[in-house]
C-alpha positions in Angstrom: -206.3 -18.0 77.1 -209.4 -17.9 75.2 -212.2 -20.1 76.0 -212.1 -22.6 72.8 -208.0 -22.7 73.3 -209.4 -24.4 77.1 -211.9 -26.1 75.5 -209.5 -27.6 72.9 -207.2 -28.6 75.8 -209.9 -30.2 78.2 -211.3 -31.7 74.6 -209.7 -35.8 76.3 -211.5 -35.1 79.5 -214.5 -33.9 77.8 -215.0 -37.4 75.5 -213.7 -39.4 78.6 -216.6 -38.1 80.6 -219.4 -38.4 77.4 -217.9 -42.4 77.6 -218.4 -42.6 81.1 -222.1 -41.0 80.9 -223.2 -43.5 77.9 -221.6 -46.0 80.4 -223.9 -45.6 83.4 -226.9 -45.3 81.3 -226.5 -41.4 80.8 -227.8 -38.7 78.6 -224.4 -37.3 76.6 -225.3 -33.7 77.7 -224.7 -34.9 81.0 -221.1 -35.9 80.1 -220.2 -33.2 78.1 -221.4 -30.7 81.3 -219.2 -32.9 83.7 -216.4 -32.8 81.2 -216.5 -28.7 80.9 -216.5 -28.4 84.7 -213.7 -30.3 85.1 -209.9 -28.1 85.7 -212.9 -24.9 86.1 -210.9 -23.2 89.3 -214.6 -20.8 89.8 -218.3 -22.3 90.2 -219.4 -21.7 86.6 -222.6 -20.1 85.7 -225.5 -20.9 83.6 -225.0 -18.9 81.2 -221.3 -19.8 80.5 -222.3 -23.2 80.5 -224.8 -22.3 77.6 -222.4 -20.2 75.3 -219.6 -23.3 75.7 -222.3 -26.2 74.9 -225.3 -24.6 72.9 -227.7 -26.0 75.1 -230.9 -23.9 76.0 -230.8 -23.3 79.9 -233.7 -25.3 80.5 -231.5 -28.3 79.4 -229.0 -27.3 81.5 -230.3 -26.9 84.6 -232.5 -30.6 84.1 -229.2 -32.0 83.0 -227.1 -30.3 86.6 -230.0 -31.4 88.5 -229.7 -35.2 87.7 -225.9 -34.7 88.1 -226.3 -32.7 91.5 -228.8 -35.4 92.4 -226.4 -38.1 91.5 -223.7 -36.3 93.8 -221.5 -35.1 91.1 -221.9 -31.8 90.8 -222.8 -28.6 93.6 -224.7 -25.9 93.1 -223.4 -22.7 94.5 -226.2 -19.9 94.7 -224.9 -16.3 94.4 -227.6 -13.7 95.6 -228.1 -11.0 92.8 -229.1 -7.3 93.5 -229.1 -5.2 96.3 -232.2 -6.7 98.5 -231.3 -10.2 97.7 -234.4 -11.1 96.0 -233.2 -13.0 93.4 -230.6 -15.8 93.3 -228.4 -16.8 90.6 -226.7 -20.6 89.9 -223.3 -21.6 89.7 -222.0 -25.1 89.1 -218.7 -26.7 90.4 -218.0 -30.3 90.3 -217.7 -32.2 93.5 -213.8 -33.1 93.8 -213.6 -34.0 97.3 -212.6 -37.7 97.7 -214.5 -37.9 100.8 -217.7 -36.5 98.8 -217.3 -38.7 95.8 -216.7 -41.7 97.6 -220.3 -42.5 98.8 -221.4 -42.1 95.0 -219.1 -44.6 93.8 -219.8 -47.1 95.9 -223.5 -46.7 95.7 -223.4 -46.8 91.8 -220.9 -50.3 92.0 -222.9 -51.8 95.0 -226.3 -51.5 93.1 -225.5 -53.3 90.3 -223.3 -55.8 92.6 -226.5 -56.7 94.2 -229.2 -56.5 91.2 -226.7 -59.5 89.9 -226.5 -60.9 93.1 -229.9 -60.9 94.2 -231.0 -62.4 90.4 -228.5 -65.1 90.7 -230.3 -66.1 94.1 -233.4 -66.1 92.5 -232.1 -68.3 89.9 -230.5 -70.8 92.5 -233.9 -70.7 94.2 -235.8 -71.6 91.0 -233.4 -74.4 90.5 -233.8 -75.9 93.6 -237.3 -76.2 93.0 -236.8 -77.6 89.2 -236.6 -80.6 88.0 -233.1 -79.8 86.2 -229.8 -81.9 87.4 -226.9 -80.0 85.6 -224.0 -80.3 87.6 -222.1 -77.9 85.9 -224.8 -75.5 86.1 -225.0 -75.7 89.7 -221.1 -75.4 89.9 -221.3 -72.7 87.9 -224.2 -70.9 89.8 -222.1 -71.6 92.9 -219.3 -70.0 91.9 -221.1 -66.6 90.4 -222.6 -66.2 94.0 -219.6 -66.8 96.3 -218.0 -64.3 93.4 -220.3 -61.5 93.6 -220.7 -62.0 97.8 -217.1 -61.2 97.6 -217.1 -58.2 95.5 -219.8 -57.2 97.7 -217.9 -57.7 101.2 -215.0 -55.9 99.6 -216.8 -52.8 98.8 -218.5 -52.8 102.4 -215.3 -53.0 103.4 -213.7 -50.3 101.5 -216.7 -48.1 102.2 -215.5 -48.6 106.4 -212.7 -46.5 105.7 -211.2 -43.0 103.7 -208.8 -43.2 101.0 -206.1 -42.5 103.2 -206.6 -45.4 105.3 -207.2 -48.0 102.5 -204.0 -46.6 100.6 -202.0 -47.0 103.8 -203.2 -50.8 104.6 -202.6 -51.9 101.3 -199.2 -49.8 101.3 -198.2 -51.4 104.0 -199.7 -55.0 102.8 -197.3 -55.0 99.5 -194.1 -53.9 102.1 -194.5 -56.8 104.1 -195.1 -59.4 101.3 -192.4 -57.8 99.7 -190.0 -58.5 102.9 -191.9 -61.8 102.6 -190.7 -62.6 99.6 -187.5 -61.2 100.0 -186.4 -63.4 103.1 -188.3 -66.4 101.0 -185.2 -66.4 98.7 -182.2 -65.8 101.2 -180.0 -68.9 101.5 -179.4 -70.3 104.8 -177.1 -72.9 106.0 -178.3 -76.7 106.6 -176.0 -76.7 109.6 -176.3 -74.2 111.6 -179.5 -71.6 110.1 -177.5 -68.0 109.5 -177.7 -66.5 106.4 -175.3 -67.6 103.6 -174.2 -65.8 100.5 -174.2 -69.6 98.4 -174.4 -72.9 98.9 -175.8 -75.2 101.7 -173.8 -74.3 104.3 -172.1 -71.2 105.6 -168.4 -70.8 105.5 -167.8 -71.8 109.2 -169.8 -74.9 109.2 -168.5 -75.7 105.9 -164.7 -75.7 106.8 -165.5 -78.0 109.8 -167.4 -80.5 107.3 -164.3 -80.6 105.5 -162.4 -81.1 107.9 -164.7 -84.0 110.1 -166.0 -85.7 106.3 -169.1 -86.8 108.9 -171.0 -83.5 108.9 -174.2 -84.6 108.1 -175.7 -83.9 104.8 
């Protein structure tokens, strides 16, 4: 398959990836470079990564560097010539969930705490205002225990692998679901066991019949 055919093919991944970059703040050669490793079963070199992009290689390797940096993407360095002296680049992205993880978490718990640690400030400097908003404070209540909790839940997450969290949560939604389940199973005034409808089950409803005193 020819390489514009893979590029045509990858093209979702690509624009998913330039959205992602002009998301966190990034440059959209950083996007389109994470977006073109992406599905790439070899490390791929610098100057593949030139001919599919256009970029000079001074722009890709400052643009790899912030992504290596960042935890994205590994370098791979592939000695060249018979003594070894000179080294040549290669360029896979990081897929490893165990890899990715800590990049994730540091990218959502930064901003969690540069809101946090504003909203603070903010509570602080209306502590020591004359302003009596009651709403306000509500409000500014409510935004902190909010982001303290987001903030406990990715410490949380960041305690365990992928695995572990799937299987907890897994397990979670099984027993809620038996939860709910045994919520809606009818059982009989009388006696407690399980009855398929009405009040009472069939043996303690033949003897109410029978008595007319069972109580109700």
């Amino acid at each position: 398959m020819k390489d514009e055919e893979i590029m045509e093919l990858k093209r979702p991944l690509i624009e998913a990836c330039i959205k992602s970059a002009q998301m966190a703040g990034w440059r959209d050669a950083m996007g389109l470079l994470r977006g073109i490793l992406f599905l790439e079963s070899e490390p791929v070199s610098l100057d593949a990564l030139a001919e599919k992009t256009g970029y000079s290689k001074t722009t890709i390797r400052s643009n790899m560097n912030c992504l290596e940096n960042i935890g994205i993407v590994r370098r791979v360095v592939v000695p060249l010539g018979k003594p070894h002296r000179y080294k040549h680049y290669r360029y896979s992205l990081v897929n490893d969930a165990e890899a990715m993880r800590p990049v994730i978490l540091s990218a959502a718990n930064e901003g969690i705490h540069l809101i946090l640690q504003a909203l603070q400030q903010v509570e602080k400097n209306l502590k020591g205002s004359n302003v009596k908003d009651a709403e306000l404070k509500a409000s500014l209540v409510k935004a902190v225990q909010f982001y303290e909790e987001i903030s406990r839940i990715l410490d949380l997450i960041g305690e365990y692998s992928p695995k572990e969290l799937i299987a907890i949560f897994e397990s979670k939604k099984k027993c809620n679901s038996r939860k709910s389940n045994d919520s809606h199973v009818n059982k009989c005034k009388a006696c407690g066991k399980q009855t398929l409808n009405g009040p009472f089950c069939s043996r303690c409803q033949d003897m109410r019949d029978e008595l007319r005193c069972w109580p109700k």
